[in-house]
N, C-alpha and C positions, 0 to 999 in steps of 0.2 A: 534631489532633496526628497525627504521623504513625504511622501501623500503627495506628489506632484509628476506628471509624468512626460514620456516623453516618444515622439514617435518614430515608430521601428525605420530606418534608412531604406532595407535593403526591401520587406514585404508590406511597410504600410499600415502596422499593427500598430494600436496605442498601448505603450507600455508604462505601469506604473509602480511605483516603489512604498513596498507595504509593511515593509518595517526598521526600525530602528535600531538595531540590536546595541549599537554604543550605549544607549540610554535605557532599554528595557532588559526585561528577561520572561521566561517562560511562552517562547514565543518563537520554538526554532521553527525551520523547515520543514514541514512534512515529509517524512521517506516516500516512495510514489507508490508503494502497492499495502502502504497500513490502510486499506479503505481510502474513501474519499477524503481530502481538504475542506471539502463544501458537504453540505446537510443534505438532505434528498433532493430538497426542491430550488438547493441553490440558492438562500436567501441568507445562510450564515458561513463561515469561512474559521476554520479551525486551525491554528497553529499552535501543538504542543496544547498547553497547557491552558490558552484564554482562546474568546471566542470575538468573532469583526463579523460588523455587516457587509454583507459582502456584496454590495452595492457602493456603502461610502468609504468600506476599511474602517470605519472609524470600530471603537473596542465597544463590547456591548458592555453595558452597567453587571452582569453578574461578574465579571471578571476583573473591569474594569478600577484600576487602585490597587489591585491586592498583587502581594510580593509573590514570588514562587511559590513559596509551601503553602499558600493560602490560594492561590491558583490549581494546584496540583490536588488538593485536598476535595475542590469544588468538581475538580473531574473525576472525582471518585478515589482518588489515591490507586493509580492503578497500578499494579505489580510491578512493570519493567518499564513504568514512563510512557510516554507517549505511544510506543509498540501496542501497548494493550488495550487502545482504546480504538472501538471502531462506529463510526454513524451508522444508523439503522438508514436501508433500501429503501424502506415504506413509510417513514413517518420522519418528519422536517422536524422535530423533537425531540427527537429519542437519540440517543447511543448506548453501547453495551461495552462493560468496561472489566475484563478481568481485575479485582482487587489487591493490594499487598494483604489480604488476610485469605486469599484462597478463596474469592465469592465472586463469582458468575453474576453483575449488577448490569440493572436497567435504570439507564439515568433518564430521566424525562423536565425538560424545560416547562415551566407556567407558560402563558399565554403572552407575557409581554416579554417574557424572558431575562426576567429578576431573579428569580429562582430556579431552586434543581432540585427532584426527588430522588431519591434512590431506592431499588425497591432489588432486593439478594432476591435471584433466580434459581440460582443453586450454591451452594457451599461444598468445596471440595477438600476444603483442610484437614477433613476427618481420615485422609486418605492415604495420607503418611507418603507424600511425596515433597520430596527438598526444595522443588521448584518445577512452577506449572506456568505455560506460556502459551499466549494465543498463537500456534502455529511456530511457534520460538520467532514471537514479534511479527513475521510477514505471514502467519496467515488471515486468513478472513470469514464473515459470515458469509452464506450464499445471499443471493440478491432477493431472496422473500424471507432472510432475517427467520428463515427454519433451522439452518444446521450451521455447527463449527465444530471443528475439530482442536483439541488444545494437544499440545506437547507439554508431557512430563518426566522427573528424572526424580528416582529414589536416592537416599543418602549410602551413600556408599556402590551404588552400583551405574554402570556405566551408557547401561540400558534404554532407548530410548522408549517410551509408553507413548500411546495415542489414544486419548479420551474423545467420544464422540459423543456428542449432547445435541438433543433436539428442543431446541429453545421453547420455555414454559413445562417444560417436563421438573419433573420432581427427583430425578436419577437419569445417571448416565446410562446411553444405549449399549455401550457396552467399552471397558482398557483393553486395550490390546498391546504386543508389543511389535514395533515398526519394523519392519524386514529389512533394511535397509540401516546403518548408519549406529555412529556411537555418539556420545555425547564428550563434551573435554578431548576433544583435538584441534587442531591447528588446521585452518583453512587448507584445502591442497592434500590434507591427509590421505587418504584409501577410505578410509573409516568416517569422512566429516559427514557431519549431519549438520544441514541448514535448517529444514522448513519444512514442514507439512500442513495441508489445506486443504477441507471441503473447494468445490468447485461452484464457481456461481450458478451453478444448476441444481446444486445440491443432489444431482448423480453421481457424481465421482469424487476421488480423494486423490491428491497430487501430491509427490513427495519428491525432493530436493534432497538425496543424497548420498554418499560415495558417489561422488563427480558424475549424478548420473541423471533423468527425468524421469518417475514411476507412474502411473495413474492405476488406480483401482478402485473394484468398487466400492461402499458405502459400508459393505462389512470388512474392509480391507483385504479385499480378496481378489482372484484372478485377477493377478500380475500382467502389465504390458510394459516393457522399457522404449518408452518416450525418444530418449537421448539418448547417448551415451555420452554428454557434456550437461553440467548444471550448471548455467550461467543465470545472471540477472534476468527476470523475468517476471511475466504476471499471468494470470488467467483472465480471461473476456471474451467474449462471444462475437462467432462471424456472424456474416450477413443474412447466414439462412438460420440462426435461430443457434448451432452448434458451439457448445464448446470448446475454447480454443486455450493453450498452451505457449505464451508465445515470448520467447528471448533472444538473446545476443550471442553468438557461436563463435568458435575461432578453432578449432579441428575440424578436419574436412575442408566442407564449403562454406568458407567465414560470411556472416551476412546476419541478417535476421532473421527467424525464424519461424510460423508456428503448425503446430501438432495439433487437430481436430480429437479429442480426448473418448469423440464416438468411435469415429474411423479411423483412429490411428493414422492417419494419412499427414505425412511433414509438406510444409511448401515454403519455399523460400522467399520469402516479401519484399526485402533490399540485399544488397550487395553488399561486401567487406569495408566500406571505405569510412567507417564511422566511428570503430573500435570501440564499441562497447558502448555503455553507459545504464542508463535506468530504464526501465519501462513503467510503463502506470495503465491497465484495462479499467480504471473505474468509470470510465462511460458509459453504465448502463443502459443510457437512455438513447444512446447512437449506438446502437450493435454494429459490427461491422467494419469497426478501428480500434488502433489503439495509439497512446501516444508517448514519446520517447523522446530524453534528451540525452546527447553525444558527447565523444569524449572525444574524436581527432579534432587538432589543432587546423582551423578552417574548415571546421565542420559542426563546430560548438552549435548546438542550434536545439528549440526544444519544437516539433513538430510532430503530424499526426500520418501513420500510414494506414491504408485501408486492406481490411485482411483477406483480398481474394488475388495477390502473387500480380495485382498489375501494375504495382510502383505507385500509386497516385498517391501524393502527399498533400497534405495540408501545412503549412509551414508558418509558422508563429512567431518566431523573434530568435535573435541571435544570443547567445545567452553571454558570451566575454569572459568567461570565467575561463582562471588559470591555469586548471586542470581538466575542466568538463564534468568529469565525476563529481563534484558535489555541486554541481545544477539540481538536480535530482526533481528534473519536471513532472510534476503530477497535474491530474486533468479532473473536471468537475465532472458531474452525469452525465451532461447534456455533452461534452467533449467540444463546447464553444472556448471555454476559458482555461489557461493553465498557467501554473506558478512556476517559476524557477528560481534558483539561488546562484547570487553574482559577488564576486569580489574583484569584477572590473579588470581583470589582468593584475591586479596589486598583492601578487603572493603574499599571505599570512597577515593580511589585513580582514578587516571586516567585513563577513559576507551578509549578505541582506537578499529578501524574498521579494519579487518584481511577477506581478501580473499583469496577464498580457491577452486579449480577445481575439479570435481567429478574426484577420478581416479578408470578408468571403467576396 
């Protein structure tokens, strides 16, 4: 039942059921790598379009009653939905929200969090692009809330651009266009373009595609290929401070994966036996993991592995979904707490979001 929960069988975790979806709206799932679910410091809990204490779940009073478009509007009305909005690293009040008018906004909460300001960073609409996206939806700021990278596509041309902005700046640092990848093709292409993203160090820039993994640097430049597979993934940091690259493979040696984006160097984390699924590095505040939920059947599960290649997991709850793929467990800063999405084994029924606390 919802707000009620229940405790995990096999690890001993209290799992609890945090939303309604028969009865509500604007309240999906989070994707696992749009930025965090939870605010900096882990005191609020964001899904889509309203905002939950995220202590009781219950809805806070700014979102609290209002239909979708009056939920959507309070987040800023942002371009591609919930894709384009991401919590600020450093401040439990802030998020940054590309707009449907092409403006780069800083939303910031009052004090009891009744209210929302909004205050346009930059405006890019003067720039005569068809359509501009945070990273084309998965990308991110870096974790001191300095740099993002947006992806854009001119009207008529196929071309991908990459706008780089140093946040509080007055003009982009500079367009460029992306080495890599077209826009308007079909996943699997030669040509598809996913994603591009500052790295949470805001040293490097990671790029998602023709089926591949890029990293460069900051002026998009000198070229390394990562992969030669792009699969689902995130960026997050190892244990000595390094930024890491880290997904799900299935050419070669199928497993998980990740690439230290200083030293190039790949290391293999888990074994084949998972078949994919989501990753989420938004644990800032535990460097050192990342956390992942799966798609084999008996293997459904949302837990956390540690990125130095010696297996050690953390494991959180079973997730029972019918397919696995749309679990899509994301993890808070702290990498204590994470959400996943279940529809019970009950194909084309009602999936709903269940949080769930490592118990250590």
């Amino acid at each position: 039942d919802y707000l009620t929960s229940y405790l995990e069988p096999v690890f001993g975790s209290t799992v609890t059921r945090v939303s309604d979806r028969a009865n509500q709206t604007g309240n999906a799932q989070p994707y696992p790598k749009q930025g965090s679910a939870w605010n900096s410091d882990g005191s609020i809990l964001r899904m889509q379009y309203r905002l939950y204490d995220a202590g009781t779940f219950e809805e806070l009073p700014l979102t609290r009653g209002q239909d979708i478009n009056a939920a959507y509007a309070l987040m800023g009305s942002p371009e591609h939905g919930a894709g384009d909005i991401r919590w600020s690293k450093v401040s439990p009040d802030v998020m940054f929200v590309l707009d449907s008018s092409q403006r780069f906004v800083r939303l910031t909460l009052n004090a009891d969090r009744s209210q929302i300001q909004k205050q346009v960073l930059i405006d890019l609409s003067a720039l005569g692009f068809e359509t501009i996206s945070m990273g084309n939806n998965e990308g991110d700021l870096d974790f001191a809330d300095a740099r993002v990278v947006f992806a854009a596509k001119r009207p008529g041309d196929e071309t991908v651009y990459a706008l780089m902005y140093e946040v509080g700046e007055d003009d982009l640092t500079w367009v460029k266009t992306v080495p890599h990848g077209r826009w308007s093709t079909a996943y699997g292409d030669p040509d598809y373009f996913d994603w591009i993203s500052i790295d949470v160090s805001g040293d490097y820039i990671v790029l998602n595609a023709q089926d591949s993994i890029h990293v460069y640097d900051t002026n998009l430049e000198n070229e390394v290929l990562l992969s030669d597979e792009g699969s689902h993934g995130d960026i997050g940091v190892d244990g000595f401070g390094d930024p890491v690259y880290v997904q799900f493979e299935f050419v070669g040696t199928q497993g998980i994966w990740s690439y230290n984006l200083r030293t190039h160097q790949a290391l293999e984390l888990l074994p084949s036996k998972y078949n994919g699924g989501h990753i989420s590095c938004r644990n800032f505040n535990r460097p050192g993991w990342c956390y992942m939920s799966t798609i084999e059947a008996g293997y459904r599960e949302v837990f956390a592995v540690k990125l130095d290649g010696s297996g050690l997991v953390n494991r959180f709850a079973q997730t029972y979904t019918s397919d696995g793929y749309s679990s899509l467990g994301v993890t808070n800063p702290d990498g204590t707490e994470m959400l996943f999405q279940s529809d019970w084994g009950d194909v084309g029924s009602q999936s709903d979001s269940y949080h769930v606390e490592f118990n250590h």
